[in-house]
C-alpha positions in Angstrom: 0.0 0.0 0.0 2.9 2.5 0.9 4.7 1.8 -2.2 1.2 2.6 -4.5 1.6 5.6 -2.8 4.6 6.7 -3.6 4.3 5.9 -6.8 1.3 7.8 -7.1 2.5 10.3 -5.6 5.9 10.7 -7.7 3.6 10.5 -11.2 1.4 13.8 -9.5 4.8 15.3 -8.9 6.3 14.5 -12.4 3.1 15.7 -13.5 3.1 18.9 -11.8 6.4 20.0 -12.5 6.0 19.4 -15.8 2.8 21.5 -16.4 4.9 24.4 -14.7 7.8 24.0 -17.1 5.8 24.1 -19.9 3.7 27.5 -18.6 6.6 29.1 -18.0 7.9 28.6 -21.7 4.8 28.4 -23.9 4.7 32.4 -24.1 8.3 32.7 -25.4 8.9 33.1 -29.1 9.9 30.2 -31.5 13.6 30.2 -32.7 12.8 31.1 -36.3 11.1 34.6 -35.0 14.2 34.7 -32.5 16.8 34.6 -35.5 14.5 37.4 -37.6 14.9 40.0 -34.8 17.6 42.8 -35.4 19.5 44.3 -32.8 19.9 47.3 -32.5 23.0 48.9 -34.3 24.7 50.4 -30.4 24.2 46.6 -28.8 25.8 45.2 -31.8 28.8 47.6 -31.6 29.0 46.6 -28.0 29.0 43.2 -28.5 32.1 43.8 -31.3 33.9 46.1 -28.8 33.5 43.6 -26.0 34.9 40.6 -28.4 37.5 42.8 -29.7 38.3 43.6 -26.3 39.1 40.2 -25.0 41.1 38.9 -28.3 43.8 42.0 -27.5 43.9 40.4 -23.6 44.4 36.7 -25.3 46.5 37.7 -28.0 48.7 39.3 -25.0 48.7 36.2 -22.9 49.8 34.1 -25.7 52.1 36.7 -26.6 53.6 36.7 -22.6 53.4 33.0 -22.3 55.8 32.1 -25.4 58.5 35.1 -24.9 58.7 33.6 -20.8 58.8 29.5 -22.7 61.5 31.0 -24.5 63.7 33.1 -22.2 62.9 30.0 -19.6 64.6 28.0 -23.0 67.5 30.4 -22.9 68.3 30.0 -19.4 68.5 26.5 -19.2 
């Protein structure tokens, strides 16, 4: 008898969070209207500025990294 109940009581769970998942997403757009929209042209510019931004630090690193491999090379 317990173990009817837990069962039972698992599937109303399962149920339940399942119902909320799906109210909590049915109102959002589908990905074909998501890839139509256009940003604006300033978010854009931000995004570049941003990526650009983090390239120069990596390019840097790298940069950093193989001149200390190499003088760490000359020492030995």
């Amino acid at each position: 008898m317990k173990d009817n109940f837990n069962d039972i009581w698992e599937a109303m769970l399962k149920a339940a969070v399942l119902e909320n998942s799906y109210n909590l997403v049915k109102d959002y757009p589908s990905v074909e209207e998501i890839n139509k929209m256009k940003l604006p042209r300033q978010y854009e510019m931000k995004m570049h500025k941003v990526i650009r931004h983090y390239q120069k630090k990596t390019t840097c690193a790298v940069r950093f990294y193989n001149y200390t491999t190499k003088l760490g090379a000359q020492i030995q």
